[in-house]
BAFI-709441 format. One record per residue: residue number from 0; chain; residue in one letter; x, y, z of N, C-alpha, C, O in turn. Coordinates in nm, 4 decimals, m for minus. Example, Ala and Ser with C-alpha at 12.3 -4.5 7.8 and 13.67 -1.06 7.14 Angstrom:
BEGIN
  resi  chain  resn       nc1       nc2       nc3      cac1      cac2      cac3       cc1       cc2       cc3       oc1       oc2       oc3
     0      A     A    1.3190   m0.5690    0.7800    1.2300   m0.4500    0.7800    1.3200   m0.3300    0.7800    1.4236   m0.3319    0.8465
     1      A     S    1.2850   m0.2250    0.7080    1.3670   m0.1060    0.7140    1.2900    0.0030    0.7870    1.3409    0.1138    0.8039
***
This chain:
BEGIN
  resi  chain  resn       nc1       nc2       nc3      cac1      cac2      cac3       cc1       cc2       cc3       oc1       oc2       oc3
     0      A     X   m1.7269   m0.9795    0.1304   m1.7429   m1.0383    0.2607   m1.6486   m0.9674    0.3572   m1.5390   m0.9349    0.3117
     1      A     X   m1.6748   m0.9405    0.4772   m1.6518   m0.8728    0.6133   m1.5975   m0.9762    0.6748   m1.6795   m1.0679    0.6706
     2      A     X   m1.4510   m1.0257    0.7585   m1.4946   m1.0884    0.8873   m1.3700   m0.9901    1.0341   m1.2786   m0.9096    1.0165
     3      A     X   m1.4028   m1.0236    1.1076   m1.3341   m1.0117    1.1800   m1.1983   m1.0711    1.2453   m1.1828   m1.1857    1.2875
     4      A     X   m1.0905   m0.9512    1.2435   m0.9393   m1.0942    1.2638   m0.9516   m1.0874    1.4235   m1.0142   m1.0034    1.4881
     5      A     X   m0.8834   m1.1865    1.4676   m0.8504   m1.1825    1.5684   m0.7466   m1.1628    1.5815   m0.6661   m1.1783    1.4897
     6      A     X   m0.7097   m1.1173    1.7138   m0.5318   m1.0249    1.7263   m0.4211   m1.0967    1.6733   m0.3308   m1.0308    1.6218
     7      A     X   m0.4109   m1.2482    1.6782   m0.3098   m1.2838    1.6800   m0.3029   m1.3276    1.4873   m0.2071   m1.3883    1.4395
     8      A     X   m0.4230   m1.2812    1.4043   m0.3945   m1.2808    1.2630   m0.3837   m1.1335    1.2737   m0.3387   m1.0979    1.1647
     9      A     X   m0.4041   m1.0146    1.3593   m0.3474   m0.9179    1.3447   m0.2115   m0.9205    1.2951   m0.1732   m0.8839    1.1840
    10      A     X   m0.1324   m0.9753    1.4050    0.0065   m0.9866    1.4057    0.0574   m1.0311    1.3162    0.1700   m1.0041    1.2743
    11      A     X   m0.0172   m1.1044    1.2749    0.0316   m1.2221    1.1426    0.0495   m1.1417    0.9850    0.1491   m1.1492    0.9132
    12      A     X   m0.0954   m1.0532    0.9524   m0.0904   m0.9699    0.8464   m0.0291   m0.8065    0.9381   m0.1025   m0.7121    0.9088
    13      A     X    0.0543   m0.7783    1.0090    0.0475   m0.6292    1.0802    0.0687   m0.5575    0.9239   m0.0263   m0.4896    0.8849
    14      A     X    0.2026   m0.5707    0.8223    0.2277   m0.5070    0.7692    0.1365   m0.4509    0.6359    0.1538   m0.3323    0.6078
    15      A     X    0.0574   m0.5153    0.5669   m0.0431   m0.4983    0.5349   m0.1879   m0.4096    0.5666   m0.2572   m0.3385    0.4939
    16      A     X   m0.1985   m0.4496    0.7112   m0.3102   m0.3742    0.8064   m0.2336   m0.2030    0.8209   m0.2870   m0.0977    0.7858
    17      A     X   m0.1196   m0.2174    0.8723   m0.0072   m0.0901    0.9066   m0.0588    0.0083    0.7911   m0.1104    0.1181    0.8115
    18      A     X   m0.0260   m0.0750    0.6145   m0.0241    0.0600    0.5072   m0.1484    0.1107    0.5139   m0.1479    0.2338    0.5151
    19      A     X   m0.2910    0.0441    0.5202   m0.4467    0.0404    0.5132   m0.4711    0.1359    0.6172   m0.5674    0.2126    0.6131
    20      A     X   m0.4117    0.1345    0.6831   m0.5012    0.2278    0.8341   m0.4094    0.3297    0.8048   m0.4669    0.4385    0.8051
    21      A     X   m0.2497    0.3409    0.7712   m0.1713    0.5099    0.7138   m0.2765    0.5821    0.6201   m0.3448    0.6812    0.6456
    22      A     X   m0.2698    0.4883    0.4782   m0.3303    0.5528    0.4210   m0.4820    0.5743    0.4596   m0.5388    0.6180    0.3595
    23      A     X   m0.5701    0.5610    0.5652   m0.7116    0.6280    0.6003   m0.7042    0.6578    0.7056   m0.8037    0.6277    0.7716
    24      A     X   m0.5876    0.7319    0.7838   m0.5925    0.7742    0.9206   m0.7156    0.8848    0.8859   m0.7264    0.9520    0.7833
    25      A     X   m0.8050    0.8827    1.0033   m0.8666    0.9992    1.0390   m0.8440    1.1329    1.0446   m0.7298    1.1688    1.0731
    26      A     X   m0.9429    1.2296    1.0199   m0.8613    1.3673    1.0247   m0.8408    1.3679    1.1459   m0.7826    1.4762    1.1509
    27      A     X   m0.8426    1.3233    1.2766   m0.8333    1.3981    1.4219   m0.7072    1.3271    1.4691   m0.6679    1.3576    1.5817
    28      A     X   m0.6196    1.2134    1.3817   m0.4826    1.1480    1.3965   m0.3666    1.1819    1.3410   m0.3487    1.1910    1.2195
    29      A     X   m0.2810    1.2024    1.4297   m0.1516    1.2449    1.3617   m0.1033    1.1066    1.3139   m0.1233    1.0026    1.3767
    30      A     X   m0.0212    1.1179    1.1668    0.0116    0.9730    1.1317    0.1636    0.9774    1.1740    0.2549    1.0561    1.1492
    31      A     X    0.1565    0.8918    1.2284    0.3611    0.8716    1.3540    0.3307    0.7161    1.3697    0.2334    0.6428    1.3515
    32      A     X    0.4315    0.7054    1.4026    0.4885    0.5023    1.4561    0.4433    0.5578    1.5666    0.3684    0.4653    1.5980
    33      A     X    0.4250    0.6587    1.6758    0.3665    0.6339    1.7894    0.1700    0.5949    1.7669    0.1023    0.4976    1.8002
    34      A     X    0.1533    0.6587    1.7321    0.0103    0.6503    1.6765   m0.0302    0.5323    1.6302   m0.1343    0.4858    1.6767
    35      A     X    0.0500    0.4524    1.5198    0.0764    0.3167    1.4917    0.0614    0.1626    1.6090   m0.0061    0.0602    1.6199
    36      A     X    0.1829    0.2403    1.6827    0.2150    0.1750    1.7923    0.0885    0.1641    1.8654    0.0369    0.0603    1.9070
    37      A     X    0.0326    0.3182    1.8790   m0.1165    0.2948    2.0145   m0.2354    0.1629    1.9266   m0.2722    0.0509    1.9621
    38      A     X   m0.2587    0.2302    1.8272   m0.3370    0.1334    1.7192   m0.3238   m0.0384    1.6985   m0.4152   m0.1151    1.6684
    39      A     X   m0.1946   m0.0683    1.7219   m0.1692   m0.1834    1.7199   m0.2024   m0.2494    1.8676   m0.2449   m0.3643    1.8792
    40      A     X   m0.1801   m0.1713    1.9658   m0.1954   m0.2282    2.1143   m0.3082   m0.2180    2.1275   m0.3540   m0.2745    2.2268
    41      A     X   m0.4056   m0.1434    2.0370   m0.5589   m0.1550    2.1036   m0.6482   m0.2838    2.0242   m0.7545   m0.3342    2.0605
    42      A     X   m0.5633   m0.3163    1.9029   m0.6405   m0.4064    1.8266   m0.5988   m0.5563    1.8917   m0.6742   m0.6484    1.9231
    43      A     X   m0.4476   m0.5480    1.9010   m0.4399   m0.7021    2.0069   m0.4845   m0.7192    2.1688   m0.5174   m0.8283    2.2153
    44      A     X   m0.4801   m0.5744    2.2603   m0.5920   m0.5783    2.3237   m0.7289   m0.6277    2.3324   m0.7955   m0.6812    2.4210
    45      A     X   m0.7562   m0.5803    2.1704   m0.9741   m0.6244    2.1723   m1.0145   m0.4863    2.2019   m1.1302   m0.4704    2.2408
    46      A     X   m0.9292   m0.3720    2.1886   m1.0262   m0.2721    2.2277   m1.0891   m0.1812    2.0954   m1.1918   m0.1140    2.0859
    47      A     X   m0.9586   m0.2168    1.9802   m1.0278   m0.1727    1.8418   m1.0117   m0.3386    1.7882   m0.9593   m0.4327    1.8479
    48      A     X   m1.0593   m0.3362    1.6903   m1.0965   m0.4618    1.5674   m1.1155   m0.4316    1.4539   m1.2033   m0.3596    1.4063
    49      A     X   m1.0212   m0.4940    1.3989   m0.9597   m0.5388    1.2622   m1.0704   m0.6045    1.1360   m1.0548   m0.7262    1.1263
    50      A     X   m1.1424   m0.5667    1.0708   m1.2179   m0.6103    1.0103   m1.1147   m0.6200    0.8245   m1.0517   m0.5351    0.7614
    51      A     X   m1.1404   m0.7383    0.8037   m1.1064   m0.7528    0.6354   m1.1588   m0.7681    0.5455   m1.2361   m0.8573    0.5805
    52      A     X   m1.1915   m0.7382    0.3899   m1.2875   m0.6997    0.3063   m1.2244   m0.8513    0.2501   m1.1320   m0.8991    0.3159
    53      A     X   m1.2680   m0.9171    0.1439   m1.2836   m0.9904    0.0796   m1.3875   m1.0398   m0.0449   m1.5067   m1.0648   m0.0271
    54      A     X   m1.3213   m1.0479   m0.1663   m1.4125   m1.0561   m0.2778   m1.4668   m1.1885   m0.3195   m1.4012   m1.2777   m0.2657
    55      A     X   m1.5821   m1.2441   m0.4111   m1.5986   m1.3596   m0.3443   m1.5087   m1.4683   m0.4627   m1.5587   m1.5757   m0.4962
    56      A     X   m1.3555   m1.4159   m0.5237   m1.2621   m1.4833   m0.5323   m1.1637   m1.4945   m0.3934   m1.0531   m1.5482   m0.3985
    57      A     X   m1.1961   m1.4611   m0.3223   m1.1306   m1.4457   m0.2002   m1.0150   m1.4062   m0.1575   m0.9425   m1.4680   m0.0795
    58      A     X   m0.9855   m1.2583   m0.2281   m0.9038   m1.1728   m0.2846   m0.9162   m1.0554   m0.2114   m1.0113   m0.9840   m0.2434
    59      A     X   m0.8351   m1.0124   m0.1099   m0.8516   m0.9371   m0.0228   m0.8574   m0.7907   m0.0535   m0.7591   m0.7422   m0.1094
    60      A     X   m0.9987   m0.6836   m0.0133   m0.9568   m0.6188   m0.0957   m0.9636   m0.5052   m0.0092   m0.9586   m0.3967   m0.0671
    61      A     X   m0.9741   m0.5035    0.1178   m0.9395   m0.3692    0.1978   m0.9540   m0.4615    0.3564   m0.9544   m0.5783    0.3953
    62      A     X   m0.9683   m0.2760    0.4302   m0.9645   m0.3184    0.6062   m1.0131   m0.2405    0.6407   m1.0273   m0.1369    0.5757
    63      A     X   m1.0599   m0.2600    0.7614   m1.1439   m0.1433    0.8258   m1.0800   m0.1693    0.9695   m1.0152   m0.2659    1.0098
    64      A     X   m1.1305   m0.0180    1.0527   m1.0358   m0.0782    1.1696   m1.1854    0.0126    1.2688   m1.2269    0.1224    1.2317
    65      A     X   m1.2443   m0.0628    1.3929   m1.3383   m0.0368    1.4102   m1.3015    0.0054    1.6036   m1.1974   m0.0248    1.6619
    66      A     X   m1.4019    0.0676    1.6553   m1.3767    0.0996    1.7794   m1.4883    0.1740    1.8688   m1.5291    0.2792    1.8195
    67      A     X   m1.5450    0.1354    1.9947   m1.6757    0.1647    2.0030   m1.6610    0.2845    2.1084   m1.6062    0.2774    2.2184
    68      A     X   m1.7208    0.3932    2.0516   m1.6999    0.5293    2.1486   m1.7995    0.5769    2.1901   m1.8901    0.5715    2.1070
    69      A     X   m1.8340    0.6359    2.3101   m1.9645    0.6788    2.3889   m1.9401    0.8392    2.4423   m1.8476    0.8920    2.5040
    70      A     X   m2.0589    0.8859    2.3922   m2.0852    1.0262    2.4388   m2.1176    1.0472    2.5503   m2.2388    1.0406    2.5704
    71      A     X   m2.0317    1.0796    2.6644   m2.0482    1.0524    2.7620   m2.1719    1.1352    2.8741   m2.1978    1.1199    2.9935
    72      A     X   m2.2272    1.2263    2.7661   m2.3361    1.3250    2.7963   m2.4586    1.2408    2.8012   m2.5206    1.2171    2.9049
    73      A     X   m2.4900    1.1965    2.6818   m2.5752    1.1326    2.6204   m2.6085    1.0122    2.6714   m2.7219    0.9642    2.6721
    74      A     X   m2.4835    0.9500    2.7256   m2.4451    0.8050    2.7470   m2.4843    0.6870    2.5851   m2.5137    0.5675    2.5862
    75      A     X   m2.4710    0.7670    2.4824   m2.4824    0.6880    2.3806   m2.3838    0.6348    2.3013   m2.3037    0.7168    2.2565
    76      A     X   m2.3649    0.4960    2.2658   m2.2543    0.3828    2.2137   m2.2577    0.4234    2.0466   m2.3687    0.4272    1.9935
    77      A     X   m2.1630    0.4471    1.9822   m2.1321    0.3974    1.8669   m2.0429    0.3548    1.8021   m1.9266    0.3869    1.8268
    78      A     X   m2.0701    0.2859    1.7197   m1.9219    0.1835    1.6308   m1.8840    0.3285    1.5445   m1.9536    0.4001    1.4725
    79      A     X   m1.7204    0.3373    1.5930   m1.6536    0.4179    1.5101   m1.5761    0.3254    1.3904   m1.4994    0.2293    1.3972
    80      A     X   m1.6277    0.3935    1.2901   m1.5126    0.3286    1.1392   m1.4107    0.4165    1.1827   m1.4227    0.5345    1.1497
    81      A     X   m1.2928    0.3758    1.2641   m1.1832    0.4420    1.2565   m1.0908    0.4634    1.1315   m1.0205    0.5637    1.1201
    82      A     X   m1.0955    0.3579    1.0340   m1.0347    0.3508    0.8797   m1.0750    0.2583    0.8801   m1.0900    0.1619    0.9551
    83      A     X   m1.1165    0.3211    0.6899   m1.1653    0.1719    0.5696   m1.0653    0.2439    0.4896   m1.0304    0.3590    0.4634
    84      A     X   m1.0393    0.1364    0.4663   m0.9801    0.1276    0.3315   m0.9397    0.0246    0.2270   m0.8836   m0.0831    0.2469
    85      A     X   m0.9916    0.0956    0.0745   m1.0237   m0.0193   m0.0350   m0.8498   m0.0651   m0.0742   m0.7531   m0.0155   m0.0165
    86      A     X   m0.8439   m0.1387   m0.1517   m0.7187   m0.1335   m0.2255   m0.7324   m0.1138   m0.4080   m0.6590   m0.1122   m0.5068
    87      A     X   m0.8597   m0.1028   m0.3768   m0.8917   m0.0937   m0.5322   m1.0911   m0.0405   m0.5092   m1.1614   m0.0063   m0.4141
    88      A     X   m1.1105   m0.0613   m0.6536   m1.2666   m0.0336   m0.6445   m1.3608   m0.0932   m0.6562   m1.3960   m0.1419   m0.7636
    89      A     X   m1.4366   m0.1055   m0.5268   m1.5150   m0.2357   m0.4701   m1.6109   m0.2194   m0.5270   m1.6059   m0.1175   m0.5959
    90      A     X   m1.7653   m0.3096   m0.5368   m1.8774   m0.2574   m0.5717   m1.9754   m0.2536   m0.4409   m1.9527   m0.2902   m0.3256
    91      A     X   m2.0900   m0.1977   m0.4983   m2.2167   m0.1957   m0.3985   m2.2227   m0.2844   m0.3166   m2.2275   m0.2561   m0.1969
    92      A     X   m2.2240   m0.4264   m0.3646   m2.2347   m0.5448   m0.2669   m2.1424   m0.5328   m0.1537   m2.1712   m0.5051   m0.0373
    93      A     X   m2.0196   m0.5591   m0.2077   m1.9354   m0.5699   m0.0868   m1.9451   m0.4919    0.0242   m1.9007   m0.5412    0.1279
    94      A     X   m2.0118   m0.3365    0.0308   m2.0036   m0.1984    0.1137   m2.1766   m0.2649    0.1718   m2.1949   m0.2379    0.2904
    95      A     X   m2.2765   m0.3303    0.1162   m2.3821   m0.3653    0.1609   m2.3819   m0.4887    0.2776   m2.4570   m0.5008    0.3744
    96      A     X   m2.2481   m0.5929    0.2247   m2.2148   m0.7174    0.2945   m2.1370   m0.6525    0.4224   m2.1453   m0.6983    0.5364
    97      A     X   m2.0622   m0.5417    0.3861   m1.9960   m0.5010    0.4851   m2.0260   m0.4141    0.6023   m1.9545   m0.3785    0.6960
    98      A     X   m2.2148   m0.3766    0.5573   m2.2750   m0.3002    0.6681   m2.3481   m0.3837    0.7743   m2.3862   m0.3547    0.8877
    99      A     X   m2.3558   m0.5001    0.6998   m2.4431   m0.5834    0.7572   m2.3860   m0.6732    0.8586   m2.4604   m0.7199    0.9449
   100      A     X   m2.2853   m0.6962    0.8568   m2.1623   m0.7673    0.9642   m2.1609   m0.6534    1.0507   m2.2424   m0.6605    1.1428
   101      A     X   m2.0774   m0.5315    1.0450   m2.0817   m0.4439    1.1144   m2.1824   m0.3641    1.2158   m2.1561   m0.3288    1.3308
   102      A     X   m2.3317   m0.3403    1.1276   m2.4742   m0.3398    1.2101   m2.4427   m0.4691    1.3122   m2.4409   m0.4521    1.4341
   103      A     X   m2.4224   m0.5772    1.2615   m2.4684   m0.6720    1.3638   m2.3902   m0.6724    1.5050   m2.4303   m0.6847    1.6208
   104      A     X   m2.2587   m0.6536    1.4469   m2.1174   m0.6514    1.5878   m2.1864   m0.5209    1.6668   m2.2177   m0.5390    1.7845
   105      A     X   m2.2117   m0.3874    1.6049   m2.2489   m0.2583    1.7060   m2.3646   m0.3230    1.7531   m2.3591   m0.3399    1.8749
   106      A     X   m2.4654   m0.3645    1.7016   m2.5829   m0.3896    1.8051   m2.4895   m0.4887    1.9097   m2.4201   m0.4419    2.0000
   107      A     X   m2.4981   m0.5905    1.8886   m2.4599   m0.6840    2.0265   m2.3546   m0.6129    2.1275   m2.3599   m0.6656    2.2386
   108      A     X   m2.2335   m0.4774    2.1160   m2.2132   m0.4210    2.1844   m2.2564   m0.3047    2.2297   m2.1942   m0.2058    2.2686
   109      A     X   m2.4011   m0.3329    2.2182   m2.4881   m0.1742    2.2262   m2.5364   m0.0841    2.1849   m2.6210   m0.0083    2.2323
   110      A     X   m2.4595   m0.0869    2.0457   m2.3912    0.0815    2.0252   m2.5320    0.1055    1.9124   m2.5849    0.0174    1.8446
   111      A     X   m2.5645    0.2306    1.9177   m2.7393    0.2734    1.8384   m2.6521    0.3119    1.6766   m2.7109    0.3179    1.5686
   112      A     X   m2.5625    0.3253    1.6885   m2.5218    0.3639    1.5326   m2.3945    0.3649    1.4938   m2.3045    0.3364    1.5729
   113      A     X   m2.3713    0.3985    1.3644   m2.2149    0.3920    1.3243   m2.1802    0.4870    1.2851   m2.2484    0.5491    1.2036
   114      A     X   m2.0254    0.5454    1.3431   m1.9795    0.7238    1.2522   m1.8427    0.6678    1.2189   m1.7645    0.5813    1.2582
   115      A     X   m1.8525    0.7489    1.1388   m1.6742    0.7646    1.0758   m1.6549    0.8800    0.9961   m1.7436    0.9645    0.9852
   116      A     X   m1.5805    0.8865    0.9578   m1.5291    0.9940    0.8526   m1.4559    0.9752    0.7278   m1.3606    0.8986    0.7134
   117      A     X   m1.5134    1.0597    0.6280   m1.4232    1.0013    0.4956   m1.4524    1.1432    0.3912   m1.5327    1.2357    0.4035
   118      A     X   m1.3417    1.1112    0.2782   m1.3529    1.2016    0.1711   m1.4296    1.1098    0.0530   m1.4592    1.1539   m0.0581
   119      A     X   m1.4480    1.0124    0.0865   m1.4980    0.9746   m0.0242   m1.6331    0.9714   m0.0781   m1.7167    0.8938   m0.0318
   120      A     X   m1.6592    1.0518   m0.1736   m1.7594    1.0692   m0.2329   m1.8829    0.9633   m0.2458   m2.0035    0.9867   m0.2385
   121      A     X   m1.7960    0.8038   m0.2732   m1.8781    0.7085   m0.3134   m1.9055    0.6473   m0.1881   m2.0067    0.5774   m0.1915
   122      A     X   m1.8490    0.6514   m0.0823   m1.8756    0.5850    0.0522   m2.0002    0.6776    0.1278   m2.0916    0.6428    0.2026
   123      A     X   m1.9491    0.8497    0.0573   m2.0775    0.9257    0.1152   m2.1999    0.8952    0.0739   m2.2987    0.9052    0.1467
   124      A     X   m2.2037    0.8398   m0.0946   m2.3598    0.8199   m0.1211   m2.3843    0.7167   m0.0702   m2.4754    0.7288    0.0117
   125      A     X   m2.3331    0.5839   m0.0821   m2.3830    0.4366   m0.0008   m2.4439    0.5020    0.1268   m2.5601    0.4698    0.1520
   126      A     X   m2.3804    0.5914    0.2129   m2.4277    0.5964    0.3581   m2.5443    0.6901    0.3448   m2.6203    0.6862    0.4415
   127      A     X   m2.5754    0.7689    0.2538   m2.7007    0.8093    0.2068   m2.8066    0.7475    0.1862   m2.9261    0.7751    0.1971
   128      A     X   m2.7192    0.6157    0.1390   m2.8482    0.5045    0.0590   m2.9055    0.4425    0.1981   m3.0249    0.4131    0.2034
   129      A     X   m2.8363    0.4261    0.2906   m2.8606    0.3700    0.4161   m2.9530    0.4483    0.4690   m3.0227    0.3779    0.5421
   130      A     X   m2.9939    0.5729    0.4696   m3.0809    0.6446    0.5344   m3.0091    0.7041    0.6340   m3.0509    0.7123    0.7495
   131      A     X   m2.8847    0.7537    0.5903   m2.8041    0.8417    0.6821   m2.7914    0.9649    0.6899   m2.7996    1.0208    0.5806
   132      A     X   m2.7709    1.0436    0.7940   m2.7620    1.1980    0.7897   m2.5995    1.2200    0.7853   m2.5197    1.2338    0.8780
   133      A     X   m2.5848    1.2186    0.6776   m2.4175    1.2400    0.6178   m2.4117    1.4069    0.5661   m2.3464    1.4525    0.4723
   134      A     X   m2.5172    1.4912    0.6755   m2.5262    1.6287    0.6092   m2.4106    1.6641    0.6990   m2.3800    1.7815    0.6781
   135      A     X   m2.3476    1.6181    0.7748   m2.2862    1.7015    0.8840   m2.1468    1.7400    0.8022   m2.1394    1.7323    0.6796
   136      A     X   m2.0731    1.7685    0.8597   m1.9331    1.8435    0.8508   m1.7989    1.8024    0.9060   m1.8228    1.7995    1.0267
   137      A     X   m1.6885    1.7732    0.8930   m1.5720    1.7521    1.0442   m1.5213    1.9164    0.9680   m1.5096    1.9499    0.8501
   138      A     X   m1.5103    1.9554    1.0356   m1.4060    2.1053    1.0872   m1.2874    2.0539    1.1633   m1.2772    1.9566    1.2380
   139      A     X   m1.1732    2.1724    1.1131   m1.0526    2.1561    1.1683   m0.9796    2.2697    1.1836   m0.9415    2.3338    1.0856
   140      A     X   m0.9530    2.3055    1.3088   m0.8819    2.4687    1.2402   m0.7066    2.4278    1.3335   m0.6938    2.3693    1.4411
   141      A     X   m0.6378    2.4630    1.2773   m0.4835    2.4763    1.3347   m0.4718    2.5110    1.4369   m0.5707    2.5742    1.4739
   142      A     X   m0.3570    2.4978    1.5466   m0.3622    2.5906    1.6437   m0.2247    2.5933    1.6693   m0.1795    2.6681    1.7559
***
């Protein structure tokens, strides 16, 4: 099960949420307490959201941290998975329960689809199973 915290159980679990989003920063984030810091002001803002995994012993078993970004060419909305992360190894259901909360929040704010980024192999096939084009790539070169 998926739900959504609101800021002020942000605050309540921060340190918990803090290790979950280090360990799945994005490749395009430097991981710093400033970075931290911006992350935390956008989730008690309302401008990112805090989503928590739960098993149905009700045993918490990851977070996701979500945020809706628009191509400003295109003018098209999508829910960014800014970080998921498990604390252990979930099954099918939970990643199925957890698309289905999430589909529902991006539609009602617009958004035509969901991106994120990950190394993980098993999150790549689920989003396969979804009928996703997970052919693409993130590139990164130094500078």
């Amino acid at each position: 099960m998926l739900i959504m915290l609101m800021p002020e159980q942000v605050s309540e679990h921060w340190e918990v949420i803090k290790y979950a989003i280090e360990e799945s920063l994005p490749p395009i984030s430097l991981n710093s307490p400033h970075t931290l810091n911006n992350v935390l002001i956008k989730l008690m803002s309302g401008e990112m959201v805090c989503w928590m995994a739960y098993d149905s012993d009700k045993k918490v078993i990851g977070f996701a941290v979500t945020t809706i970004v628009e191509d400003s060419n295109s003018e098209t909305k999508s829910l960014l998975l800014y970080t998921i992360y498990a604390y252990e190894n979930t099954k099918g259901i939970d990643w199925i329960e957890g698309y289905e909360a999430l589909s529902k929040y991006a539609l009602s704010r617009g958004c035509i689809n969901m991106v994120g980024y990950t190394r993980n192999e098993k999150l790549i096939n689920i989003a396969e199973k979804f009928d996703s084009d997970s052919t693409y790539r993130f590139v990164s070169f130094p500078i």
